[in-house]
Every structure is written in C-alpha cells, then in structure tokens.
N, C-alpha and C positions, 0 to 999 in steps of 0.2 A: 504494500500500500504506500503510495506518495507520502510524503510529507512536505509536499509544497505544493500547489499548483497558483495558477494563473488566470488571468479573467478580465472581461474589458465589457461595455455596454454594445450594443448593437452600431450606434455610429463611432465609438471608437472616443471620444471624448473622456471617457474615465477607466481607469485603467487600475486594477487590484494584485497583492499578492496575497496567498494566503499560508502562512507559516507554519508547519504542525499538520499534527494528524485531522484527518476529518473522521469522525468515530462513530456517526449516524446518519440514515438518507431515509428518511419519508415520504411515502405520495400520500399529502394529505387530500382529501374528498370531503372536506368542510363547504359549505357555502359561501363561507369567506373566503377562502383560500380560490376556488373555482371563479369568484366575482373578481380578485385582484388578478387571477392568472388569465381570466377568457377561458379556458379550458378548463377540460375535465379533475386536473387536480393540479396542486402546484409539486413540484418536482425538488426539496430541499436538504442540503445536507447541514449539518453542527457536530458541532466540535466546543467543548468546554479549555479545551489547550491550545485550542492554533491562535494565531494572532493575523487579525485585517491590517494590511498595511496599505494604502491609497498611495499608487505610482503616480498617477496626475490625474484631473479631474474633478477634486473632490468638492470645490466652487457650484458643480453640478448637480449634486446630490442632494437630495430631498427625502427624508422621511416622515411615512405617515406612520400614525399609532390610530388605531381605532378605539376611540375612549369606551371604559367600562370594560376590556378585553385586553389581553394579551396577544393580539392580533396586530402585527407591525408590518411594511415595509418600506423597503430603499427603491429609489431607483432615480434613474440619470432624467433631470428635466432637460433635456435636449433632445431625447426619442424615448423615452418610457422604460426602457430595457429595466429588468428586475435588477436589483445588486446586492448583493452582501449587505449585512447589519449584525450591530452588538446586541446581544440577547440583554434587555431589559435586566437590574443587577447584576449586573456584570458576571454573566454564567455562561458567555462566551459566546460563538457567532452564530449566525444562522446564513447559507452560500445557496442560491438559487442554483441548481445544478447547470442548468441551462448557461449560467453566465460563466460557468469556466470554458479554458481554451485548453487544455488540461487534459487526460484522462481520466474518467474515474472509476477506478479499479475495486469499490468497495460498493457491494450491489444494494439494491433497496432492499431494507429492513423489513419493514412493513405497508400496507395501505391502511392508514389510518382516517378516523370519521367515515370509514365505509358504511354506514347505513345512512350517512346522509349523499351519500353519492346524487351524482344526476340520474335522472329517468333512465336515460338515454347511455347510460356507461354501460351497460351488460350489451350491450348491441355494437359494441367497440371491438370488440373481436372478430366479427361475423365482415366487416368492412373490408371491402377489395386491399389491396396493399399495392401501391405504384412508386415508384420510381422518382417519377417528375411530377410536375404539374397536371393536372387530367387533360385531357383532349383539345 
C-alpha cells in the first residue's frame, strides 16, 4: 500500500499531497453524500495518520459543512472538483478517491448507508458497459 499519493482538481488549479497511509475507503449511499456527488455514492478514503499538504491552489478552496451534521466538503471554486478535507477534531483526513492521480491499491471496505441507496442502484449492474461515449 502507498504511502503517498497525489491529486489535483479537475482544471488543475489546486494541487494536493497526501503523506501517510490511507487506512479506509467507503462508498457511502447516504442522501447527502449522493446530493454532493451527482451520483450514486461518493467514493472516499481516510486516514487518521497521513497529512494534506496543499502544492498550490489553496486561495481556491472552499469548504462546506452542513450545519447540525457531520457532513462536510472541499472543493476547488474554479470547477467544483471534490478535494481533500481535515476531519472535523482533528481525527484526520477525508480524500475523494476520485481526486487522486495516484493508484489506489487498498480496495473499498465497505458500502455504507446502503439502505438509503437510490431506487435506481440495484439496476447498476444490469447496465451495458462501453468504452466511450455512446453513439
């Protein structure tokens, strides 16, 4: 398993290292999680040991908190892209998997808030599988 990887926003404006083990990866299927991802679940790893270090961009970053919840994120106000954040008490990070450039060699743990899934998630499998863009 890595103990470094790497990671940037979708335009390239903000730029992340991530130092340390990553020690957890969940697809959460909360309603929150699915409303800030657009998708079916958000895709996250943490780590209580690695350290966010910000290569450049960090003028960029915007985070929300969803008051009354432990429900947070980052991301780059120049194109939305998800990014890295410190876990509220400092109990260490939370890494959109999606925003590394990285491998990640440590597979998802669990699906978590599975019973609040979308309607529409069990019919995810059944889905052609392409290549490119469709037709």
């Amino acid at each position: 398993m890595r103990d470094s990887h790497s990671g940037a926003c979708l335009c390239g404006a903000v730029r992340f290292e991530i130092d340390g083990p990553l020690e957890h990866f969940y697809l959460c299927h909360c309603s929150r999680c699915r409303k800030d991802t657009g998708s079916a679940h958000a895709s996250t790893l943490f780590s209580g040991r690695a350290h966010l270090v910000w290569q450049s961009g960090a003028e960029h970053i915007h985070t929300f908190r969803l008051a009354g919840t432990r429900h947070q994120k980052s991301f780059c106000t120049q194109c939305g892209s998800a990014l890295p954040y410190a876990l509220e008490g400092g109990q260490g990070i939370a890494v959109p998997a999606g925003s590394l450039d990285t491998p990640i060699t440590l597979p998802p743990e669990a699906h978590i808030c599975w019973a609040s899934r979308a309607d529409w998630e069990d019919q995810l499998a059944d889905a052609p599988r392409l290549d490119d863009l469709p037709g």
